[in-house]
DRENFILO-50509 format. One record per residue: residue number from 1; residue in one letter; chain; x, y, z of N, C-alpha, C, O in turn. Coordinates in nm, 4 decimals. Layout:
<nodes>
NODE_NUM_a_A_X_Y_Z_X_Y_Z_X_Y_Z_X_Y_Z
...
</nodes>
This chain:
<nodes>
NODE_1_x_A_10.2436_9.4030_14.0564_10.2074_9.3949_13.9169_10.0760_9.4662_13.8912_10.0574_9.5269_13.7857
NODE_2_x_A_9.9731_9.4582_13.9992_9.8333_9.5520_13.9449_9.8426_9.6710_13.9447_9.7856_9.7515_13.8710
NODE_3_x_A_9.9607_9.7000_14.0795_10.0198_9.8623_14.0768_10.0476_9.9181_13.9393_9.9982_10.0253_13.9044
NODE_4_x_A_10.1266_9.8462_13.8602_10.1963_9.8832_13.7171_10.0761_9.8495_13.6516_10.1007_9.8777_13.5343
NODE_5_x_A_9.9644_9.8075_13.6566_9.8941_9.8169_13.5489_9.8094_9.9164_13.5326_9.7847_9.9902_13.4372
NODE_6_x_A_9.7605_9.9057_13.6608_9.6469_10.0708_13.6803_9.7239_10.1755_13.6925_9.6773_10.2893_13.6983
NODE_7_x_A_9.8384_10.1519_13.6973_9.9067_10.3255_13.6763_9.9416_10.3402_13.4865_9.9519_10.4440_13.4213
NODE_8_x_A_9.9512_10.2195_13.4462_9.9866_10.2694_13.2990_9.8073_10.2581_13.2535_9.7922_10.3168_13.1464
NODE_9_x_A_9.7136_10.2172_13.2905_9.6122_10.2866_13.2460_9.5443_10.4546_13.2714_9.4630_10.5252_13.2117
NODE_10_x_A_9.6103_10.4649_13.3665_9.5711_10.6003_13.4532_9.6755_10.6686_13.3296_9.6339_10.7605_13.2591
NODE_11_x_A_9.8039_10.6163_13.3146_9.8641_10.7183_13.2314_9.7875_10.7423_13.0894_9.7715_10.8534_13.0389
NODE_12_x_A_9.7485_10.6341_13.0407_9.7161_10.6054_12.9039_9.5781_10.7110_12.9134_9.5563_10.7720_12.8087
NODE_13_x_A_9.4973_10.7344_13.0112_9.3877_10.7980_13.0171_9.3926_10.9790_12.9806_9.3370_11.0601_12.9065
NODE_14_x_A_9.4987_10.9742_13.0878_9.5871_11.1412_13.1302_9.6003_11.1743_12.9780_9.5520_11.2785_12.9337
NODE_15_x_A_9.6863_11.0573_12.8740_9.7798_11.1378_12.7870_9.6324_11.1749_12.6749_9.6326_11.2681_12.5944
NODE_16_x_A_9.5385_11.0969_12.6913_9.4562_11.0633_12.5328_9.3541_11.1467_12.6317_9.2436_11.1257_12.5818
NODE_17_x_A_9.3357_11.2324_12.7494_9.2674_11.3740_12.7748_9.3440_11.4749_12.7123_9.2992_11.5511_12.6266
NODE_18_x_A_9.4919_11.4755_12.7674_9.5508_11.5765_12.7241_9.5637_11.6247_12.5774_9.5874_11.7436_12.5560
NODE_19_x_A_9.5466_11.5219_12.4586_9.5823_11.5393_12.3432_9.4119_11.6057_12.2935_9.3874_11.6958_12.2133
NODE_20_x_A_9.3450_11.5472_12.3504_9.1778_11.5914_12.2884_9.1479_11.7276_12.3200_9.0529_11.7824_12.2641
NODE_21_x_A_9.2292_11.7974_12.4163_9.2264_11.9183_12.4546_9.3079_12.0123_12.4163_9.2962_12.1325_12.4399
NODE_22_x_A_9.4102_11.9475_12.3437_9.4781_12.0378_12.2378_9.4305_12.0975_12.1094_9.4842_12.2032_12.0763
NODE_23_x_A_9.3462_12.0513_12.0382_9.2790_12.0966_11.9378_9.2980_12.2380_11.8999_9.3176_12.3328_11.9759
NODE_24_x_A_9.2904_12.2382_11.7877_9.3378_12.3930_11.7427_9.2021_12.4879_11.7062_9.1122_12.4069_11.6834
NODE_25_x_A_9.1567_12.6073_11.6931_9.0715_12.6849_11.6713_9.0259_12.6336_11.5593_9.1038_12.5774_11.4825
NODE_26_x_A_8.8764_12.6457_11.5283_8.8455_12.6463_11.4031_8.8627_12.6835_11.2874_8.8437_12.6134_11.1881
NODE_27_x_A_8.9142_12.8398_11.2888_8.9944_12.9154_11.2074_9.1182_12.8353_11.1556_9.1376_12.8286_11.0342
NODE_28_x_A_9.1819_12.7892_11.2225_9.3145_12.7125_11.2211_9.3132_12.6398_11.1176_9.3681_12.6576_11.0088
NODE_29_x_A_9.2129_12.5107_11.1746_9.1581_12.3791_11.0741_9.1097_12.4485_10.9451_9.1784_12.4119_10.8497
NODE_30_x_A_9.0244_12.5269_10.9150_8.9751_12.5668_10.8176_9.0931_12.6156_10.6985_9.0761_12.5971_10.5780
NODE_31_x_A_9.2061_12.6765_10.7539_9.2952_12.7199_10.6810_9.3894_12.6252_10.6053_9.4680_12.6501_10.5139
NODE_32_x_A_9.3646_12.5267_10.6587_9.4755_12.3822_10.6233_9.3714_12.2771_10.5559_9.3781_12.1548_10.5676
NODE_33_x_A_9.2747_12.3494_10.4839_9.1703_12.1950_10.4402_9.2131_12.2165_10.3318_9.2261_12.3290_10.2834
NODE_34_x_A_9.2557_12.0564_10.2498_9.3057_12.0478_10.0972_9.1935_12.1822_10.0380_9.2572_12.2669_9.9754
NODE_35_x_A_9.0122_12.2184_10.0505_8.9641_12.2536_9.9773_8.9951_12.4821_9.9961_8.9666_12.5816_9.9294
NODE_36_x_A_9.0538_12.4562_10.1051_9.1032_12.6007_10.1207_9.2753_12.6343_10.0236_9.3086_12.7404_9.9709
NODE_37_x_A_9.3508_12.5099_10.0284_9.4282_12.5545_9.9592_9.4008_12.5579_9.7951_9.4463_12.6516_9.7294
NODE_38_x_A_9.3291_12.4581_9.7359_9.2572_12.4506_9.6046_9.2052_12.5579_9.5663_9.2245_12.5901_9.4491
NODE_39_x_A_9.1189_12.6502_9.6584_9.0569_12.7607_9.6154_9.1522_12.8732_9.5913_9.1416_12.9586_9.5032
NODE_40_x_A_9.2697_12.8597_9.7026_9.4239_12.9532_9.6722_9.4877_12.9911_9.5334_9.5530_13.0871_9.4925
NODE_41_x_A_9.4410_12.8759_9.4794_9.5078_12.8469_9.3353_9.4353_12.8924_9.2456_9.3126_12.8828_9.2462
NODE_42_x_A_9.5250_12.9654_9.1286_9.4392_13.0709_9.0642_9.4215_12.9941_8.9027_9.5118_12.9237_8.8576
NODE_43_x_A_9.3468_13.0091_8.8586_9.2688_12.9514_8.7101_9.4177_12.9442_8.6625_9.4966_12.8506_8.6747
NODE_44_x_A_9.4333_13.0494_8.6135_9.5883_13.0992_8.5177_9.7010_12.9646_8.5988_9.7785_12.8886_8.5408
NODE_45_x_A_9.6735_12.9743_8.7393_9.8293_12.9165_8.8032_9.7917_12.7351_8.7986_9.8602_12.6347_8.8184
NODE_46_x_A_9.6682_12.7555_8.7673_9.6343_12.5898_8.7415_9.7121_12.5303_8.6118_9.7987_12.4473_8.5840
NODE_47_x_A_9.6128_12.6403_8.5405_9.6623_12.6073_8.3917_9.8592_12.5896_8.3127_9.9085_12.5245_8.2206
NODE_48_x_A_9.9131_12.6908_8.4172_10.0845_12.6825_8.4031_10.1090_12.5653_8.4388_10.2105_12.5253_8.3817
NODE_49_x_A_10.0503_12.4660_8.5280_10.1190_12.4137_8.6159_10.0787_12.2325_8.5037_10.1592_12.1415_8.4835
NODE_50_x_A_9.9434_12.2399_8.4593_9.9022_12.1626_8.3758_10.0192_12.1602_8.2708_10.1067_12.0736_8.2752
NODE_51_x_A_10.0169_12.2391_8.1959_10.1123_12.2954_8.0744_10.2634_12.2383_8.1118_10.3307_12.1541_8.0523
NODE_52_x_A_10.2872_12.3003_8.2097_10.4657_12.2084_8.2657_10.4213_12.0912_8.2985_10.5071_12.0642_8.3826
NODE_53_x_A_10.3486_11.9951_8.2966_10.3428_11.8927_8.3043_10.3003_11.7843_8.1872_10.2496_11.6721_8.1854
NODE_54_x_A_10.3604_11.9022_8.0677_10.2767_11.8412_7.9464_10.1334_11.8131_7.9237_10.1094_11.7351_7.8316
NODE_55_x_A_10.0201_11.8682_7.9989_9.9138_11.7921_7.9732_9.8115_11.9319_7.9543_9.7979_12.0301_8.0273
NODE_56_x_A_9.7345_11.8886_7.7991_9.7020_12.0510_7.7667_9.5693_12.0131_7.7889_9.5138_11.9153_7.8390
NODE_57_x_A_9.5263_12.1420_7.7256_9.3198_12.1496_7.7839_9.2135_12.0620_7.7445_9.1870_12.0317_7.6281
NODE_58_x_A_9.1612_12.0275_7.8353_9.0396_11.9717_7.7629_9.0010_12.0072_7.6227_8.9729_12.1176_7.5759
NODE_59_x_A_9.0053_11.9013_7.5719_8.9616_11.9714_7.3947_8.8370_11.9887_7.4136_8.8051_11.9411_7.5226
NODE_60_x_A_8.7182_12.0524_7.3376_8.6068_12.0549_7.2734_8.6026_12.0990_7.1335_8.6916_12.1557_7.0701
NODE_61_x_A_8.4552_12.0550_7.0856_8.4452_12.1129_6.9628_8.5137_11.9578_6.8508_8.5223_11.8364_6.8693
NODE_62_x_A_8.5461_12.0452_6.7466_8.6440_11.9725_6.6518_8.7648_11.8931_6.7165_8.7833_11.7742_6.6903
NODE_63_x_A_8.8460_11.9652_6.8024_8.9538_11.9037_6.8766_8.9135_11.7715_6.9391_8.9966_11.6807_6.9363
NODE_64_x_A_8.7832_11.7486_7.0009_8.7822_11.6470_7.1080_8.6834_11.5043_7.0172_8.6774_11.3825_7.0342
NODE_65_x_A_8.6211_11.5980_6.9233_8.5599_11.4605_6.7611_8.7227_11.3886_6.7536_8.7609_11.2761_6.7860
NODE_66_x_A_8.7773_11.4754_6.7115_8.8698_11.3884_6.6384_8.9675_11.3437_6.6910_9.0400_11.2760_6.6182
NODE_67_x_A_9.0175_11.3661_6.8654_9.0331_11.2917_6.9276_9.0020_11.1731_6.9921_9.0774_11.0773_7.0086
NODE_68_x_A_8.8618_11.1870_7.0356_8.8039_11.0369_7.0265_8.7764_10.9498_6.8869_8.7590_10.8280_6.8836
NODE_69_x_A_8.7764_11.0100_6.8104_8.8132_10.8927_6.6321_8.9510_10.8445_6.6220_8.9867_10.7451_6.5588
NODE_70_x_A_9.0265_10.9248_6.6910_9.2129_10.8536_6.6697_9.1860_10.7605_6.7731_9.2596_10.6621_6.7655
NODE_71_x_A_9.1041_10.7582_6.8686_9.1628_10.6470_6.9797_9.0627_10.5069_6.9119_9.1005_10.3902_6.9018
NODE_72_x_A_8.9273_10.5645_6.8722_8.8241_10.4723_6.8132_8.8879_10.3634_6.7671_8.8789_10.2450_6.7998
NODE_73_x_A_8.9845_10.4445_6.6490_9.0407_10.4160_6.5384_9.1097_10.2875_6.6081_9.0571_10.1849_6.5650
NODE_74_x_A_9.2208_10.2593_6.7114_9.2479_10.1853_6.7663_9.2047_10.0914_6.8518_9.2734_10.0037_6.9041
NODE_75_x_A_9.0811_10.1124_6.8661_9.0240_9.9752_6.9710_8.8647_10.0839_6.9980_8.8852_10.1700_7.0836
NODE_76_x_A_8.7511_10.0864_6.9505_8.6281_10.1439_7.0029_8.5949_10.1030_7.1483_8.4867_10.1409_7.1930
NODE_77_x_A_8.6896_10.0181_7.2388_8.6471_10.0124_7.4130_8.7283_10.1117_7.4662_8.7268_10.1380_7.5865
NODE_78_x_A_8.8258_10.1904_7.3556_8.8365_10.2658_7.4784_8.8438_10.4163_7.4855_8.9228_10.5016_7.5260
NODE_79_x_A_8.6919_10.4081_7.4116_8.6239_10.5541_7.3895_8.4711_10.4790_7.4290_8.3748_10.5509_7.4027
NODE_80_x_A_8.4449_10.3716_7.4764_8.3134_10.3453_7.6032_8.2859_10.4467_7.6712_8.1637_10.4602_7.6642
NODE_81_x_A_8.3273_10.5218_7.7298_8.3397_10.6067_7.8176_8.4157_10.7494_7.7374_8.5388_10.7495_7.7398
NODE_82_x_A_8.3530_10.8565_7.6748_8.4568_10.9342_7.6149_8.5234_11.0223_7.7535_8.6457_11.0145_7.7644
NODE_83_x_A_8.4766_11.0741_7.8194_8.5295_11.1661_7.9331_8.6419_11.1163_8.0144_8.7339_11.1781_8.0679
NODE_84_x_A_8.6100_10.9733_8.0115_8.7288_10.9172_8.0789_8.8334_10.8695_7.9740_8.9481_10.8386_8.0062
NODE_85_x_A_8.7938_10.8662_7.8666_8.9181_10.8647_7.6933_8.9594_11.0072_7.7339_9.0812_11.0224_7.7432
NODE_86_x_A_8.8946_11.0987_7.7561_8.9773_11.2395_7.7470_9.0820_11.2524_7.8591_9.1947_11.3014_7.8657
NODE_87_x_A_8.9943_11.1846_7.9503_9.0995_11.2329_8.0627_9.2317_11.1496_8.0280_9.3369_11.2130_8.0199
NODE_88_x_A_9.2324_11.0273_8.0095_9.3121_10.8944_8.0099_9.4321_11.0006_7.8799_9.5549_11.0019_7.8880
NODE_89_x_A_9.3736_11.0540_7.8050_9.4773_11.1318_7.6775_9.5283_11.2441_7.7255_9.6386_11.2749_7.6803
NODE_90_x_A_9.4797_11.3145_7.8044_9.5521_11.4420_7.8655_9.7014_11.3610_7.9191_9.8159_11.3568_7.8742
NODE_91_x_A_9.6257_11.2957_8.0499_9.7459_11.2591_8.1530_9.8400_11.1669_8.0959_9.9509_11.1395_8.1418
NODE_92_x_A_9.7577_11.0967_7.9360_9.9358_10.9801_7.8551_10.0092_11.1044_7.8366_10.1227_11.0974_7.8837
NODE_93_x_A_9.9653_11.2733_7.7552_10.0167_11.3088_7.7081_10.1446_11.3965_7.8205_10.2353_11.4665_7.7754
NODE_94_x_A_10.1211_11.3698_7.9685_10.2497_11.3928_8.0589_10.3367_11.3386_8.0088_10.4358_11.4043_7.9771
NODE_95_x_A_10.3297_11.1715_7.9786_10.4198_11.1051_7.9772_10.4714_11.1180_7.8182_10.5940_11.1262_7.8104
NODE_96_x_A_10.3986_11.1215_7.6872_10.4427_11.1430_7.6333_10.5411_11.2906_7.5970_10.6400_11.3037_7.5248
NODE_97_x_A_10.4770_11.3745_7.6680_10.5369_11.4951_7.6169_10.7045_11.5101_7.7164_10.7957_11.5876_7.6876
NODE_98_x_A_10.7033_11.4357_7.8042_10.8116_11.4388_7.9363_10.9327_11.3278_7.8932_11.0326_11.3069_7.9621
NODE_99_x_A_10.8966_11.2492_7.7409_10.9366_11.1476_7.7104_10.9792_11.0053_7.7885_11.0823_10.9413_7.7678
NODE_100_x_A_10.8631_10.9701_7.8921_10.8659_10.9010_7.9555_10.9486_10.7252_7.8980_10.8969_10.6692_7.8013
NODE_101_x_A_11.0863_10.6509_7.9766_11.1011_10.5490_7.9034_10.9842_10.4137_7.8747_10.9759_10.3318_7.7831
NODE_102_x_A_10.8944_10.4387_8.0120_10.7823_10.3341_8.0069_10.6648_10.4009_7.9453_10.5752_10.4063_8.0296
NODE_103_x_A_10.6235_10.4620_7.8152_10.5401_10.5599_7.7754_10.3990_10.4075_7.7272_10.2765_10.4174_7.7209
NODE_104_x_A_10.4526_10.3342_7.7127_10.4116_10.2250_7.6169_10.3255_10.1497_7.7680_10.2118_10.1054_7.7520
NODE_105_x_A_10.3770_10.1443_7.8749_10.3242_10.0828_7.9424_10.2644_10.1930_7.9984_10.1457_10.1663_7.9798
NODE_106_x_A_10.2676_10.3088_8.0597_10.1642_10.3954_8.1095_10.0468_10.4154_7.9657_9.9350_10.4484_8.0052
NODE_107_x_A_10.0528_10.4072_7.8826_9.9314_10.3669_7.7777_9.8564_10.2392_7.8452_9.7341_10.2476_7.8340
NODE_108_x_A_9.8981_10.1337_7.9064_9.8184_9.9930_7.8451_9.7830_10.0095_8.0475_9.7008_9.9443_8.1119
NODE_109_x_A_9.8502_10.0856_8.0840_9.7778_10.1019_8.2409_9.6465_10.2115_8.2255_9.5238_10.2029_8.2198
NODE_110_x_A_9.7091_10.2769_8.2236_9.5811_10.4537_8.1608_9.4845_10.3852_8.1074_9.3953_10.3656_8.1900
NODE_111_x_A_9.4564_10.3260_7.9726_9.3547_10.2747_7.9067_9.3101_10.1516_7.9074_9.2092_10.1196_7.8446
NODE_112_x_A_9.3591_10.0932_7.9574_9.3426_9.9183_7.9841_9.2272_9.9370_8.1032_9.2384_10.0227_8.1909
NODE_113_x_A_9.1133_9.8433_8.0938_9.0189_9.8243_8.2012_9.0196_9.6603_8.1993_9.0700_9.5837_8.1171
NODE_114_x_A_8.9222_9.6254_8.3574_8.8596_9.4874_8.3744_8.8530_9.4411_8.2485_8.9091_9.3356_8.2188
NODE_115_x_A_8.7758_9.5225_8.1478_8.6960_9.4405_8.0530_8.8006_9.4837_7.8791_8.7493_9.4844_7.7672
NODE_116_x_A_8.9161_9.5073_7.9035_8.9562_9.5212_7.7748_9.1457_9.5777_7.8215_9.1856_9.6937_7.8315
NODE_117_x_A_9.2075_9.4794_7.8366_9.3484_9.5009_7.8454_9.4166_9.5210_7.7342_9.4073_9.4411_7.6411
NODE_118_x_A_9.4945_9.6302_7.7277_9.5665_9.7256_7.6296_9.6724_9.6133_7.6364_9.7213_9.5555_7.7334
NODE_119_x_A_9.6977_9.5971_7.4712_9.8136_9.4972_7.4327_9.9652_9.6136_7.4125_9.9934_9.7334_7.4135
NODE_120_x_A_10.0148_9.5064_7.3989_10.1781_9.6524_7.3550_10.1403_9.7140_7.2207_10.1493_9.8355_7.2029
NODE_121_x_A_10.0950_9.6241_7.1197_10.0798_9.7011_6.9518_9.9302_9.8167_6.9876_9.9067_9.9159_6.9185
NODE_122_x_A_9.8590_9.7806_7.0887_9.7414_9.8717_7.1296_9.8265_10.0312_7.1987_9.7880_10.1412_7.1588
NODE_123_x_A_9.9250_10.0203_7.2880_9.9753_10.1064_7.3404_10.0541_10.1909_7.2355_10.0366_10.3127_7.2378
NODE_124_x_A_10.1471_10.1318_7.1352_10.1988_10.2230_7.0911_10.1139_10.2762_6.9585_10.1747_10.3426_6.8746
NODE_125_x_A_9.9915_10.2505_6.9428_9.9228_10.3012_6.8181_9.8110_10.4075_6.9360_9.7336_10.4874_6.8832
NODE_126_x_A_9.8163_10.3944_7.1018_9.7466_10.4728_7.1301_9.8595_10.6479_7.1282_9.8386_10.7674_7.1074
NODE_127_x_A_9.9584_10.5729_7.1583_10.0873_10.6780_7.1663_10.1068_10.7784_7.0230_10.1514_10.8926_7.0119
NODE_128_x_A_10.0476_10.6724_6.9111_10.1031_10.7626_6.8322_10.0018_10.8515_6.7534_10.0303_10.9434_6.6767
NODE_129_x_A_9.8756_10.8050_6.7883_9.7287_10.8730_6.7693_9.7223_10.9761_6.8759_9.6257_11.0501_6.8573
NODE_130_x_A_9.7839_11.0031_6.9693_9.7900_11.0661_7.0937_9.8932_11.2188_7.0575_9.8782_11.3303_7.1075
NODE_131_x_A_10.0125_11.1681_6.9397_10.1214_11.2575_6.9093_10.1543_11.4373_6.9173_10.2378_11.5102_6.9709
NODE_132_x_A_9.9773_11.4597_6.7882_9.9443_11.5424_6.7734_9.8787_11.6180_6.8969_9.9344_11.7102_6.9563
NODE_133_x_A_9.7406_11.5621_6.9312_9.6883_11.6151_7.0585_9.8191_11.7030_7.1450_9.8566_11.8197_7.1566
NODE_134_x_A_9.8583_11.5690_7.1943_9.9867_11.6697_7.3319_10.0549_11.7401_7.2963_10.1314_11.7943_7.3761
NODE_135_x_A_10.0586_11.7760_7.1383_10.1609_11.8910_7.0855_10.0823_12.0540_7.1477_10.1440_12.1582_7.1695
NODE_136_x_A_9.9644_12.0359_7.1610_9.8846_12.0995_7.1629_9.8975_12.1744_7.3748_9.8411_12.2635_7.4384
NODE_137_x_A_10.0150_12.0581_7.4074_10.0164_12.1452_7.5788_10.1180_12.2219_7.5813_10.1418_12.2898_7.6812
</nodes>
């Protein structure tokens, strides 16, 4: 029995040298980092890929006033945070524009926090203040 034990440690040693010595070139690793393929991706091929997914540009200007006043308009917690109201309206407008059947509940998940849970009459008045915007991807 100690025979079989110190030989499956001797093995266990062998295999977890052998694997640490496989390692691939640096070049290698570098080519496969999420931030090498990100940089692959071209402005234009971002933006197509946003667009087929229903979800259009960051507004500014006039566009992004009166986007945060339609959401105001419905509950002022959840324009606390406007950058994260913008983001939270891009990505409903996937679901709205993809005609998602749970559109009502990805509203009250998206915008609902700790401190202020999105009711159903909150979700579909964020959906429909939201209408216009995503026409816009």
């Amino acid at each position: 029995m100690k025979h079989r034990a110190i030989a499956l440690a001797l093995a266990t040693v062998a295999a977890l040298a052998s694997l640490t010595a496989c390692s691939g070139s640096d070049d290698a690793s570098k080519k496969s980092t999420p931030s090498a393929v990100i940089e692959s991706v071209s402005a234009s091929d971002a933006a197509d890929a946003m667009h087929n997914a229903g979800i259009p540009a960051k507004p500014t200007g006039q566009a992004r006033t009166a986007l945060l006043a339609a959401l105001r308009e419905v509950s002022p917690t959840l324009v606390a945070d406007e950058d994260k109201a913008v983001d939270n309206s891009r990505n409903q407008c996937s679901a709205i524009n993809g005609k998602s059947a749970k559109v009502d509940w990805s509203a009250q998940q998206r915008f609902g926090t700790s401190s202020h849970e999105v009711s159903d009459a909150e979700a579909k008045q964020i959906n429909t203040a939201l209408t216009t915007f995503c026409k816009t991807a």
